[in-house]
DRENVO-526426 format. One record per atom (N, C-alpha, C): x, y, z; residue in one letter. Coordinates in pm, whole numbers, plus 50000, padded with zeros to 5 digits. Layout:
BEGIN
XYZA...
END
This chain:
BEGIN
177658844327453X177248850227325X175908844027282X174798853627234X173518848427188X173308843027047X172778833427071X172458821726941X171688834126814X171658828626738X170968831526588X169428838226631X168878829726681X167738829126718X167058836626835X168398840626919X168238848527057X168098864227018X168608861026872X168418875226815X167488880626760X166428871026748X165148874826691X164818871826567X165728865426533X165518857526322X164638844826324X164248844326224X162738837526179X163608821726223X163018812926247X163388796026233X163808790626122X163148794126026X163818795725878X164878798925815X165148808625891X166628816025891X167688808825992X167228807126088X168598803526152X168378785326164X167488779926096X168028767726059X168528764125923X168268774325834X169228776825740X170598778525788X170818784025856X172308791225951X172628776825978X172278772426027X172418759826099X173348747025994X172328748125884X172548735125813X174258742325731X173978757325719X175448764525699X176348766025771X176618757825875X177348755925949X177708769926068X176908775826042X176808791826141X176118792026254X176368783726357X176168785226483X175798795926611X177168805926608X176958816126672X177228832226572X176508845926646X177148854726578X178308859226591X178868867926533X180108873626518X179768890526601X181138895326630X180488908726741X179948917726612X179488919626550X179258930426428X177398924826419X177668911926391X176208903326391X175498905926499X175628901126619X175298904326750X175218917926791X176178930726729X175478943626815X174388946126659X174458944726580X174088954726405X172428948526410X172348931726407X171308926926396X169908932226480X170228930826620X168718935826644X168868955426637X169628960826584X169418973626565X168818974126446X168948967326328X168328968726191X167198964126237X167078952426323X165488944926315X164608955926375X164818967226484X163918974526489X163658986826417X164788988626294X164019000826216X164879010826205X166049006926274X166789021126306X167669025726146X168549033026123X169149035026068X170509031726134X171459024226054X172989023226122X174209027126031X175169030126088X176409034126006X176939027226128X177689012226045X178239000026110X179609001526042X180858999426152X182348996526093X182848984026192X183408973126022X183948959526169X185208962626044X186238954226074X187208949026001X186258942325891X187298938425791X186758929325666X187258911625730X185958900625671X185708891425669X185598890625823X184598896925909X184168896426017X182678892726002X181868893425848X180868887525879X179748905325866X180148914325790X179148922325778X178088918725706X178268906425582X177178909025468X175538900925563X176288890725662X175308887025680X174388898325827X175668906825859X174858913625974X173648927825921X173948926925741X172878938325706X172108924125680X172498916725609X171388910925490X170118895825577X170918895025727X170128883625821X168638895525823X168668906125865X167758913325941X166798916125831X167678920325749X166588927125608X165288913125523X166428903425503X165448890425445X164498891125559X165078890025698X163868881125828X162718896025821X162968906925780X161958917725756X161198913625626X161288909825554X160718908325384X159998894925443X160138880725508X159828873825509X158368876825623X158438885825690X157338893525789X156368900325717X156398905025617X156098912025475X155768907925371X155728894725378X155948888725216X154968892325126X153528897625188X152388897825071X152338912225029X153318923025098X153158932125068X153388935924929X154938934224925X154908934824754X153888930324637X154098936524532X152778935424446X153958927324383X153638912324320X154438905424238X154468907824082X153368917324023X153348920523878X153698933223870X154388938923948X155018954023933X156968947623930X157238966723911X159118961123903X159348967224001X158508968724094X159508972124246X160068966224300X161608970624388X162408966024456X162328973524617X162178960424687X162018960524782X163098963824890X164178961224844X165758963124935X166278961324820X167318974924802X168548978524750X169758981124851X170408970524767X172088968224838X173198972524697X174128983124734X174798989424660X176058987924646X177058981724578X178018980024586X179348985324499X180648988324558X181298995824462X181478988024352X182068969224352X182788962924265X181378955324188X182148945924095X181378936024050X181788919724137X182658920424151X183368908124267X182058909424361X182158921924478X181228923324547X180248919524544X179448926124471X178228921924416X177778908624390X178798902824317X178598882024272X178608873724474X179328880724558X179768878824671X178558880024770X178228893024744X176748891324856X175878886724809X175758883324672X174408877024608X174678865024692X175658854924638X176478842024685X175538845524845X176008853724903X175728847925080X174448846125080X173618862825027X172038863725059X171498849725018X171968846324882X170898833924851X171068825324915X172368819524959X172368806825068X171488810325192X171578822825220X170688825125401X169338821425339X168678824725226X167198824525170X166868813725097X167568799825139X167618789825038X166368785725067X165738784925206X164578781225214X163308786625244X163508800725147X162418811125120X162128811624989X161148821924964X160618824424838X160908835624822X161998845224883X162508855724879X163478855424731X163208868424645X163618867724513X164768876824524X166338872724511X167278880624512X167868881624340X168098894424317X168648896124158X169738905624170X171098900624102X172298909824092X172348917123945X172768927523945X172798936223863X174478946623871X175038941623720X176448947223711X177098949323611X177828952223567X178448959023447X179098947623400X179778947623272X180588936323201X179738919623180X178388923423196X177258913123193X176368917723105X175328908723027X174458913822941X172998918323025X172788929723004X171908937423054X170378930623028X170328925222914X169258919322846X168888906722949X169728901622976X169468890823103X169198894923222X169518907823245X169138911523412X167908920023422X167548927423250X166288932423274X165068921523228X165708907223202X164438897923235X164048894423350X165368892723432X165258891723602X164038901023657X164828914923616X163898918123678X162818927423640X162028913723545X160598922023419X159148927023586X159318915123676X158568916223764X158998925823933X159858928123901X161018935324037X161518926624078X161788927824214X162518917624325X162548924024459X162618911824555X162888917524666X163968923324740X165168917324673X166368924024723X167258920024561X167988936624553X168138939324437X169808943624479X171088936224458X171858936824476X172958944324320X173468959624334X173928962624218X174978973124208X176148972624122X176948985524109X176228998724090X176799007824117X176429021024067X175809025623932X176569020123858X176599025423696X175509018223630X175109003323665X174168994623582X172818997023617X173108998723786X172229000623854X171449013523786X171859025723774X171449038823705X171079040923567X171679023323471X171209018923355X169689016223365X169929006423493X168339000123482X167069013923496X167429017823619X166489029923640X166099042023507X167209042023415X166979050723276X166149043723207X166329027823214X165429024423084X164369016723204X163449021523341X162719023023376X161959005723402X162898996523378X163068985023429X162878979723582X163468987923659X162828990323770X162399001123885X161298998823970X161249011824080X161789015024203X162289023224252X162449024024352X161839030724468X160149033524459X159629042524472X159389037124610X159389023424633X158309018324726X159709010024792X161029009124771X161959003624853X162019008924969X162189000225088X162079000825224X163538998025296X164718993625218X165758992325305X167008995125188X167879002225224X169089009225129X170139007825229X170788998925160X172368993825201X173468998725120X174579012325151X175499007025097X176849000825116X177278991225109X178408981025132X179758990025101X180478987325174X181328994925134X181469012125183X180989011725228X180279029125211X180789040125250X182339033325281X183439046525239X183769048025107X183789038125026X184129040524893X182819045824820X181799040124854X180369049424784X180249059424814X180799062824926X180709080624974X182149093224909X182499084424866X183889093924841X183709101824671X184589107324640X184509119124503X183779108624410X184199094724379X184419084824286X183149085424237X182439074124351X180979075724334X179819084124371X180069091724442X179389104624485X178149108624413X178349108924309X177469116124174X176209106924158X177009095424086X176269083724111X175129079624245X175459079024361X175059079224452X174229092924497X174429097524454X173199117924478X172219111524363X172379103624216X171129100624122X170619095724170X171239081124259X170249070224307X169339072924413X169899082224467X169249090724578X167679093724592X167769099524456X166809109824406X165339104824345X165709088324370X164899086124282X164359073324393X164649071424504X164509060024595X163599065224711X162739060224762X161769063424860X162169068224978X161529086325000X162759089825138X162179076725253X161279074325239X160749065825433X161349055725381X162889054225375X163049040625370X164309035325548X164769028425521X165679027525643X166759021925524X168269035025615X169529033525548X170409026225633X171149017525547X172149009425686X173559014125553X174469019225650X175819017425575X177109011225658X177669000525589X178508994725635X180108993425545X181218986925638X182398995625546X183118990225714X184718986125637X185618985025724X186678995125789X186049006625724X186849019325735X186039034325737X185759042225796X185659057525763X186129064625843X186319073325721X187279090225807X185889098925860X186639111625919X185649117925937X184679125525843X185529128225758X184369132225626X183649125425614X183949113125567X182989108225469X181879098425591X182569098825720X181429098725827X180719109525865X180759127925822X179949138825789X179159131025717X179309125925596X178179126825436X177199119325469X177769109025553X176649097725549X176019104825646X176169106825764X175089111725875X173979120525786X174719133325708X173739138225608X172329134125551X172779123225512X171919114825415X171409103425504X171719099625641X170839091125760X169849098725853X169019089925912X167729096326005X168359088426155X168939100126183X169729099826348X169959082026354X171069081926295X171689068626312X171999057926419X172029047326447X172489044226551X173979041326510X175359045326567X176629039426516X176979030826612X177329018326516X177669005026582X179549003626505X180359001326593X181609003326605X182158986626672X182658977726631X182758970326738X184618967826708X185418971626621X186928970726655X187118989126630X188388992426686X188679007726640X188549006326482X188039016926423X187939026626326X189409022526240X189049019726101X190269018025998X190829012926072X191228999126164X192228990826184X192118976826119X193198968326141X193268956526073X193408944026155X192828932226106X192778921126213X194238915926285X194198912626423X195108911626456X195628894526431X195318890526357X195538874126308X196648883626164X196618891126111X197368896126008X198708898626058X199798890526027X201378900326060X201668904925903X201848919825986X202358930625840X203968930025861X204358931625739X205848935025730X206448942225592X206748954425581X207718961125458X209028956225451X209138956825301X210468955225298X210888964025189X211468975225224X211728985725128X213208978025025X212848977524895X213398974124809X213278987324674X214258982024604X214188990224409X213148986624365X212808996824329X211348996524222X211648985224132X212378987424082X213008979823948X213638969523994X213868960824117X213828950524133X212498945424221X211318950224217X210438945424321X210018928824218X210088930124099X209318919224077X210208904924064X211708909124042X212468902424139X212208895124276X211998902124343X211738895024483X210458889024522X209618897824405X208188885924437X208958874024394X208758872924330X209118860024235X209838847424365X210968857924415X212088848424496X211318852024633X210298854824659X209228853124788X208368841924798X207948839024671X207278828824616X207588815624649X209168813624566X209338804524534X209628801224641X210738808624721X211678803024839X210518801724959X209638806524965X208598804425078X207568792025057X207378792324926X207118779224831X205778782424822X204658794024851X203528802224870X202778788824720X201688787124755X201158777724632X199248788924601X199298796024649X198088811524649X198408826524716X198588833524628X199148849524666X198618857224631X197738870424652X197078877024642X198298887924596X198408895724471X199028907924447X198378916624448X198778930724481X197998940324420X199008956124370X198338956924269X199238967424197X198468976424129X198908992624095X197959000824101X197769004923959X198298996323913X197388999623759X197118988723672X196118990323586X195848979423528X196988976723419X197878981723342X198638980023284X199918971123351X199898970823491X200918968623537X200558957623628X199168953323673X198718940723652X199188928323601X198608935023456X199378926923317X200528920423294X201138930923303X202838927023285X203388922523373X203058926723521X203668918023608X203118902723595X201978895823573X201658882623542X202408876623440X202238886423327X203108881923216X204728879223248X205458888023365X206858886123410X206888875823516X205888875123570X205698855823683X205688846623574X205328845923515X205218834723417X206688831623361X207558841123309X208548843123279X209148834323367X208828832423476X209948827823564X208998815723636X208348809523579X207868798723615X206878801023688X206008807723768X205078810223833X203768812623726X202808802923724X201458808723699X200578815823734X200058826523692X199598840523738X198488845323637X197918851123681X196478860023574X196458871823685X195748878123584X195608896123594X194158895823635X193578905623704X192348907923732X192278920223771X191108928923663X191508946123684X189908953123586X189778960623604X188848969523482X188478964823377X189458962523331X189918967023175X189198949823131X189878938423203X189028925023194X187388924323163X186748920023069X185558912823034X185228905523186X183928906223228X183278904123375X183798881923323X183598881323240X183778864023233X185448864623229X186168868723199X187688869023234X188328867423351X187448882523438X187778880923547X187858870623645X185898865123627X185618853423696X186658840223687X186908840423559X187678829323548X189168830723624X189478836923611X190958842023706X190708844723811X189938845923931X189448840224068X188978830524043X187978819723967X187658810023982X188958794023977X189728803823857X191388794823883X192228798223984X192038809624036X192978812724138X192308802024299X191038805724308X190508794524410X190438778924375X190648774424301X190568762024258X192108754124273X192998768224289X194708763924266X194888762724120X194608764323996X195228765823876X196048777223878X195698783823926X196748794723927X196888802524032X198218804224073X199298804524177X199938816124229X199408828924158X199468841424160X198288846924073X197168852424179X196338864124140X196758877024135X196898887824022X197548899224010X196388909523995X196028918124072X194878926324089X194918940324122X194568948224046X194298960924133X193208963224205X193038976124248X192678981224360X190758975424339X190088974824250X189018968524193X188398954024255X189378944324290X189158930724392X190108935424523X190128948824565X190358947024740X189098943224778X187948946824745X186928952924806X186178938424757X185558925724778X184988916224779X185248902824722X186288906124740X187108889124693X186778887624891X186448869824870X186508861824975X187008851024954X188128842524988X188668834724918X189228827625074X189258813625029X188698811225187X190248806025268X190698810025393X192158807225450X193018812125357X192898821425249X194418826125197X195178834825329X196498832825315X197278831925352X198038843625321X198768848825215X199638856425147X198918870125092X199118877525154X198808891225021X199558901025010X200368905124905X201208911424856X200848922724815X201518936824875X201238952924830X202658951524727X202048949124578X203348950424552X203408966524486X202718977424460X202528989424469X201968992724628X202509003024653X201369005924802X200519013424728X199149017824829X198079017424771X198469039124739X197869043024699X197419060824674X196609065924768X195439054324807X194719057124944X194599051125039X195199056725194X195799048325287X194489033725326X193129040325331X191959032725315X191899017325292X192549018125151X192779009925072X193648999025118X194569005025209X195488992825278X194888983725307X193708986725430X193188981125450X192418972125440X191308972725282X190688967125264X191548956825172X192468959125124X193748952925081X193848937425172X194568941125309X194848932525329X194018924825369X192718930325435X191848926025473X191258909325453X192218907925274X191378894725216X192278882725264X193198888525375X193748876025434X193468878725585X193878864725687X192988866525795X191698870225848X190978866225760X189428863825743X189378854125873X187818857325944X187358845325966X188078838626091X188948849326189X190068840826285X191408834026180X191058832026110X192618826526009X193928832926011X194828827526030X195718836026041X196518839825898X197648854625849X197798859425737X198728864825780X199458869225628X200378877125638X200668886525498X200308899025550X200658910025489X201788916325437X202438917025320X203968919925251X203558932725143X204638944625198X204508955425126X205878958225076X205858960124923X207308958824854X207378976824859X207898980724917X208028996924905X209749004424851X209259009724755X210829017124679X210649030924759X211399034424750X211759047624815X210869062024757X210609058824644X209609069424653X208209071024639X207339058524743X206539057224797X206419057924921X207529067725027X207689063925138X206519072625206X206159081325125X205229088625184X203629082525173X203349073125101X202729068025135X202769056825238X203499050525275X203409044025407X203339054125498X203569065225470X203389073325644X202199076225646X201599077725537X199469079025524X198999064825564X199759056825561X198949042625613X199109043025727X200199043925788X200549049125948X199969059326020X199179070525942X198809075726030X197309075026051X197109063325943X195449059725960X195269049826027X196219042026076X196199028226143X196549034826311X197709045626313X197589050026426X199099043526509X199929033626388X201019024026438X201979028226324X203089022426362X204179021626307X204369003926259X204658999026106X204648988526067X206058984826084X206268974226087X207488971726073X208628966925945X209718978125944X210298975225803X211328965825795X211748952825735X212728946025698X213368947425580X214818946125581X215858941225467X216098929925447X215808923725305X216178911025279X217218911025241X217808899525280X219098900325210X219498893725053X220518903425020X220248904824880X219488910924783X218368915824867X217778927824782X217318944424865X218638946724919X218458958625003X218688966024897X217768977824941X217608987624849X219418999724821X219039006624722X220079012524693X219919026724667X220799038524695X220789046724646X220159052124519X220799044524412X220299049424323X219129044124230X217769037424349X216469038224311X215969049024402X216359054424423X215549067924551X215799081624460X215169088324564X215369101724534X216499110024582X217429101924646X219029104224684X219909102724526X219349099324465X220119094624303X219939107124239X218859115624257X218799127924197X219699135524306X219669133724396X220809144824484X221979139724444X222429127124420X223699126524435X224479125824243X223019130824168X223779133823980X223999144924021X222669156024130X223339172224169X224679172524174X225429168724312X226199168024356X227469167024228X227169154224195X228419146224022X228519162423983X227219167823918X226819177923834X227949191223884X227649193224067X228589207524104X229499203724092X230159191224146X231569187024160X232159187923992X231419185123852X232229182523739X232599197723737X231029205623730X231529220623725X232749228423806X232819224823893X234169234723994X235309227323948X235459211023900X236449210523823X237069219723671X235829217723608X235999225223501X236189238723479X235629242823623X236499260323641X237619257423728X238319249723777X239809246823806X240449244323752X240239237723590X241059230323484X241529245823440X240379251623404X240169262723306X241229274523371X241219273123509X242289285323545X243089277023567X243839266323570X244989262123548X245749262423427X244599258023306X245229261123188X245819279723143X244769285723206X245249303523214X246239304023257X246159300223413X247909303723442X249139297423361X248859282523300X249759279223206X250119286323128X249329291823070X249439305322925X249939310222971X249919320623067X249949336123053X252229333123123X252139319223141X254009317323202X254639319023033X255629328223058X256319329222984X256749339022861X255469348022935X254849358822813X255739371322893X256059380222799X256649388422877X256249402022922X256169408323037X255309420823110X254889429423030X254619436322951X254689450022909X254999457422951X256189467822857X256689481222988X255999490922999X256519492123120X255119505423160X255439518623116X
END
């Protein structure tokens, strides 16, 4: 496998790498890197925590640093835009880019929602060179003309099955519109279908596609396992998963923010410390509930679908579907935040019976069959399924044909004893 440097990155860069303890590349690094360094356009898929942020963001800095006088420093142009669905994300690749550029003069600025805007349009009164941002803030800044994108040369989006899908779509056709066509597009993402691998080709200049595990699969350091249980006892068995396994960091995830909530609020109940992390949270809330959850203050992170997508949290161990996800996609990037990195993980999906059809959408995007267990003591029951509505039917015909058997028994009772009429 070729060194940092065999790849064509500045000395700067890969003795930065160096002093970061990053030795060799990763297969995503090694095929993605010298394809960005010559210009191409790529639509790249690895698994998650394989090391994509640095296989867009090594090539793009060691390009800006080849460049450096180009930019005009008293204008607000941005030089590389990197797009991201979350705000996690976003705090996440800033985090990497600036460590790779610690010993440049390369100007990186994040830009995101649930933050004061007033601080990020001082950032960036002069532009920047790499401009890392959600959708929505990002389309703030450009309204109130804070910055350009006229003259950007490299457009990343992270994630870029979820930037391509209904959600952000819209969003992503504005930003479009307003960003320099000669630029070079790289999109990367641990997952795409074939659609939303149509959209992007659309919107790329004859791509190169770099593939280095199958398409939507999951690391094989991950053991998955279901255990179909009652809805209405799932938070039951977290609880007694917890404890009895003695788990001291667990990743939840559940599909609404309301239910976030309450499930933290019902760990607590039972001795487990837990925080919520979802939407609806203030951007300093959140932080603080990953920043306690990595620190070990707290012992259950409860999250929806909002931190699949760029939490990095380093050797966790545990991650819990305690809703399955609505989009099979999502499994993935789900579990993704364990077995990072060669580490080994383990994946737990609490499934009630009438989510079963969503495990067969995860199955048929993975291409496998997962494997389901019964715990004992909390095997599921009839009457959390949709067998409980067949079997009140059933109560329902059976009371009725009694009640027309009572009813002609009581008739024939009557009518004994009455006497014929003559004819």
């Amino acid at each position: 496998m070729p060194s940092f440097d065999q790849l064509g990155l500045s000395p700067t860069l890969t003795k930065t790498l160096n002093k970061l303890g990053f030795s060799t590349p990763t297969q995503i690094q090694e095929q993605a890197i010298p394809v960005v360094m010559q210009g191409k356009d790529v639509l790249a898929g690895a698994q998650t925590g394989t090391g994509k942020t640095a296989a867009f963001g090594l090539p793009i800095l060691n390009k800006i640093l080849d460049a450096s006088d180009e930019r005009d420093r008293q204008s607000n142009d941005v030089l590389a835009l990197i797009v991201v669905p979350t705000r996690e994300l976003a705090q996440q690749v800033f985090e990497s880019l600036t460590a790779y550029a610690e010993s440049t003069k390369i100007e990186i600025v994040t830009a995101y929602g649930g933050t004061s805007i007033n601080t990020q349009t001082r950032n960036l009164e002069y532009g920047c060179d790499v401009l890392i941002a959600t959708p929505g803030r990002l389309l703030d800044h450009l309204y109130c003309k804070n910055i350009s994108l006229k003259k950007t040369k490299y457009l990343v989006l992270d994630e870029a099955d979820r930037m391509l899908d209904m959600g952000f779509m819209p969003d992503v056709q504005r930003i479009l519109k307003q960003i320099n066509a000669n630029r070079q597009t790289l999109f990367f993402s641990a997952t795409f279908d074939k659609k939303i691998k149509a959209i992007a080709y659309r919107l790329m200049n004859e791509p190169v596609e770099v593939q280095v595990t199958p398409s939507n699969s999951t690391a094989e350091t991950v053991k998955q396992v279901v255990y179909p249980v009652d809805k209405k006892r799932k938070a039951e068995l977290l609880a007694y998963l917890i404890g009895s396994r003695n788990w001291h960091q667990v990743l939840v995830f559940t599909k609404t923010k309301q239910g976030s909530d309450s499930l933290a609020k019902e760990l607590k109940l039972d001795g487990i410390v837990a925080a919520s992390i979802n939407g609806d949270k203030s951007q300093g809330a959140r932080q603080k509930a990953l920043d306690d959850f990595k620190s070990g203050k707290v012992r259950a992170l409860i999250a929806t679908d909002v931190a699949a997508r760029g939490l990095d949290i380093n050797q966790l161990e545990q991650v819990i579907n305690y809703d399955m996800p609505y989009k099979a996609e999502d499994y993935v990037h789900r579990i993704g935040r364990t077995g990072r990195a060669g580490y080994e993980g383990i994946a737990i999906s609490l499934m009630s019976k009438d989510e079963e059809y969503l495990l067969a959408a995860i199955e048929r995007l993975l291409d496998t069959r997962l494997p389901q267990e019964w715990l004992q003591g909390f095997e599921p029951s009839l009457e959390d399924t949709g067998d409980n509505e067949l079997k009140q039917t059933k109560r329902s015909k059976s009371r009725s044909a009694e009640k027309r058997k009572l009813k002609a028994q009581m008739k024939i009772h009557s009518n004994r004893g009455k006497k014929k009429p003559n004819k």
